[in-house]
N, C-alpha and C positions, 0 to 999 in steps of 0.2 A: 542607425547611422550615428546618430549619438548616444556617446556611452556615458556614464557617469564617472566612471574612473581619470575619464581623461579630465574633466572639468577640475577635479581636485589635484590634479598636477600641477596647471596651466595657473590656478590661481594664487599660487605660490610666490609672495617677494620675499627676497631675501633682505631683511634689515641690517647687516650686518655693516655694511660701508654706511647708511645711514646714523648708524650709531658712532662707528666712528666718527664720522663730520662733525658730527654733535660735541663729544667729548675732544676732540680738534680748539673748536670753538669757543668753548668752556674754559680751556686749558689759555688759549690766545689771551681772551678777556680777563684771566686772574692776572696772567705775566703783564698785562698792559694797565691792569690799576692801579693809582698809587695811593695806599693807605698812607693815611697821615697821621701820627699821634698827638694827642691835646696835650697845648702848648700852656705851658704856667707863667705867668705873665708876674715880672718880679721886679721891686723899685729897689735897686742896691743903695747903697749910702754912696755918695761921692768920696773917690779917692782924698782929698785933699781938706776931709775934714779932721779937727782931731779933738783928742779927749778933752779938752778946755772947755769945749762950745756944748758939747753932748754935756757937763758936767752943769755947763748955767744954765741948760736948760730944764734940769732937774727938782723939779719940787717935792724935799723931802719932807715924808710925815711918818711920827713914831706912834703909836701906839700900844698902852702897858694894858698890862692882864684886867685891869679895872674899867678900860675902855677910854680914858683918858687921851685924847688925841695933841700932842707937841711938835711944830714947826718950826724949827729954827731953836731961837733959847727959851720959845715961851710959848703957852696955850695956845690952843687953837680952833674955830671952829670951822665947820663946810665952808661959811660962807669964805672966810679968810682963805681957805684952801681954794674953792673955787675962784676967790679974788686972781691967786697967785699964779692958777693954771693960766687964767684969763689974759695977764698980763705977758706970758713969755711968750716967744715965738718955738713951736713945735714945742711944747712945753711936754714934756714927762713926768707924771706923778711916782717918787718912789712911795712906795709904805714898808716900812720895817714894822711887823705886828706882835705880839707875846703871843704865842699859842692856848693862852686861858681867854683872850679878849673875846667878847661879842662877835660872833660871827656878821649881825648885822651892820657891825660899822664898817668890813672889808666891803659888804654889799653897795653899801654908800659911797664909799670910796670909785668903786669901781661903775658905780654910774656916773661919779664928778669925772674920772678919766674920760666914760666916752661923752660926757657932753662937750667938757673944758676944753680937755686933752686930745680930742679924736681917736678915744679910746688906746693911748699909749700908758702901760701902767706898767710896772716893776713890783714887785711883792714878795718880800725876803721875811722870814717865817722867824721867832727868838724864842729858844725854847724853855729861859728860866724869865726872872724878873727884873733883867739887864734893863729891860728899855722902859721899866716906871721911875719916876723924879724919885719913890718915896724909898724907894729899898736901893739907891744910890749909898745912903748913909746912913739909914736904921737899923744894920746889925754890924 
């Protein structure tokens, strides 16, 4: 009465519309996400400032091949430099350096920037012996 052939008919589902539903589904929830991309969060300058103010707030330091550091028309050391960041508002450290100088005095520098400074530094490289007092007028 019962056969076995028939059992293996009978338990047959077709997956086929299941699959589709699925892939339906899938398809629904990509078109319904919305990717966002990371956003870079940026402090422009104010239109209505100008080269005057950016210029005072500038404290420049020279640096000759000997390691000799000069502020203004005359020597100088940290502390005077750190004096100087200390005093301006948004103050800027330039360094003009000779490319023969100490590497560890750009390193000094550039911790007085972020302590003084909040880390705002400029650093413009001389590649002869333009920026020592001594080779001004020695040949």
């Amino acid at each position: 009465m019962f056969d076995d052939e028939d059992d293996d008919l009978s338990a047959r589902i077709d997956l086929t519309p299941l699959v589709d539903v699925i892939f339906m589904l899938v398809i629904f929830f990509i078109m319904t996400a919305s990717f966002d991309l990371p956003v870079l969060e940026m402090q422009l300058p104010a239109a209505g400032g100008s080269a005057e103010s950016q210029e005072r707030n500038r404290v420049k330091v020279v640096v000759d091949a000997q390691g000799g550091i000069r502020m203004g028309s005359g020597d100088a050391t940290m502390d005077d430099i750190s004096s100087a960041l200390s005093e301006g508002r948004e103050a800027v450290l330039e360094v003009v350096i000779d490319k023969r100088a100490p590497s560890g005095i750009l390193v000094q520098m550039a911790d007085l920037a972020r302590k003084d400074a909040g880390g705002r530094i400029l650093i413009a490289v001389q590649g002869g012996g333009a920026a020592s007092p001594e080779s001004d007028g020695a040949k």
